[in-house]
C-alpha positions as CSV (number, residue, x, y, z in Angstrom):
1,X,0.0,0.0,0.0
2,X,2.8,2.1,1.0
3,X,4.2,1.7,-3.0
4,X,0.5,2.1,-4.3
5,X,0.5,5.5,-2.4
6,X,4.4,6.8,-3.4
7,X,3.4,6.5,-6.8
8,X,-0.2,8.1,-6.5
9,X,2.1,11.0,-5.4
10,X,3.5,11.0,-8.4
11,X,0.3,10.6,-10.3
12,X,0.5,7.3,-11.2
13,X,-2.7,5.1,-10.6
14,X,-2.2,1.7,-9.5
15,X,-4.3,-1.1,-7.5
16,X,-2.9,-3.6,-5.3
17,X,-4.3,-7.1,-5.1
18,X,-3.2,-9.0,-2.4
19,X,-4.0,-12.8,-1.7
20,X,-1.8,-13.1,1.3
21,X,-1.4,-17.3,0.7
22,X,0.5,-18.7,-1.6
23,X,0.1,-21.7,0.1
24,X,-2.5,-22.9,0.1
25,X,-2.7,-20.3,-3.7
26,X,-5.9,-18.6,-4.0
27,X,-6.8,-20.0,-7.5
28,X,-9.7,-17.9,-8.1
29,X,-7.0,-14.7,-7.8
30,X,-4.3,-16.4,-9.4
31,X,-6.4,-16.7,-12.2
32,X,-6.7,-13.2,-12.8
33,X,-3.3,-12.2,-14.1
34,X,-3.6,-15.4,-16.4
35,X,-7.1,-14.5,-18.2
36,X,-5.6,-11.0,-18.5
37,X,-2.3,-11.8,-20.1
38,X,-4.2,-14.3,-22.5
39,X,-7.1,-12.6,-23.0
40,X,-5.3,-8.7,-23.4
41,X,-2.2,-9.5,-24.5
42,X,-2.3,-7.4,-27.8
43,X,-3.7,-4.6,-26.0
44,X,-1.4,-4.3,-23.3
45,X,1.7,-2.7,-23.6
46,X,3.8,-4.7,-20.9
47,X,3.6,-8.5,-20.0
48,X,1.8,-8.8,-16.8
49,X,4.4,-8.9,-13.8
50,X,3.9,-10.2,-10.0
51,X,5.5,-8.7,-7.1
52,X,6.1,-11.4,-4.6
53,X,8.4,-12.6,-2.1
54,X,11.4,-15.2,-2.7
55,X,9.4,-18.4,-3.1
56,X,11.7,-20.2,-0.3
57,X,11.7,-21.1,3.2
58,X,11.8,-17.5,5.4
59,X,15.1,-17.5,7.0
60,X,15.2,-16.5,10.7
61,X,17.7,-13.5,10.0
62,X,16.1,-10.0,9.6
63,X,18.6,-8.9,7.5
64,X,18.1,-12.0,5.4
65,X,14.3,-11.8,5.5
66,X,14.0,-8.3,4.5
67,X,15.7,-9.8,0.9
68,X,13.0,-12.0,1.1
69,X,10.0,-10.1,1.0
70,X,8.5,-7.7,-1.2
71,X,9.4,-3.3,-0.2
72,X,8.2,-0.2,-0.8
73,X,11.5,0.4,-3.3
74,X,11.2,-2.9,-5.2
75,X,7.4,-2.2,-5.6
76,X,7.4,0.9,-7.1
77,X,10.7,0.1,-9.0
78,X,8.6,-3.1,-10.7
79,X,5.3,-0.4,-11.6
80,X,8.2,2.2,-13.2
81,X,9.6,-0.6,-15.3
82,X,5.8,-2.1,-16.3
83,X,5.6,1.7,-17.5
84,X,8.6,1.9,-19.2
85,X,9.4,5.3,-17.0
86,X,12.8,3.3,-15.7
């Protein structure tokens, strides 16, 4: 939320969906980014893209975990690059 709101700043509109399992994976959410890459692929102008943490036990380290999970940074650093602005 904290990425969605940085780049509203900078009057880019974007919305979060967050499923908060992977395991067990929502399949009814997953399915979303699927339909819409197959179904809009000629009309978008990047691939669809997923920000999500390291798919990998969560070490016990801080400094380790924080290189695990998704940031503020690496959010709003994926959006730029979907929108060609980095």
């Amino acid at each position: 939320m904290g990425a969605a709101e940085q780049l509203a700043g900078e009057g880019l509109e974007v919305e979060v969906v967050d499923p908060r399992t992977i395991r067990p994976l929502d399949e009814e959410l997953a399915e979303i980014a699927y339909r819409i890459g197959r179904r809009c692929f000629d009309d978008l102008d990047a691939p669809v893209e997923r920000l999500t943490g390291a798919d990998m036990p969560m070490p016990y380290n801080h400094h380790l975990e924080m290189q695990c999970v998704p940031d503020v940074p690496r959010a709003v650093a994926a959006a730029k690059r979907l929108l060609y602005l980095e």
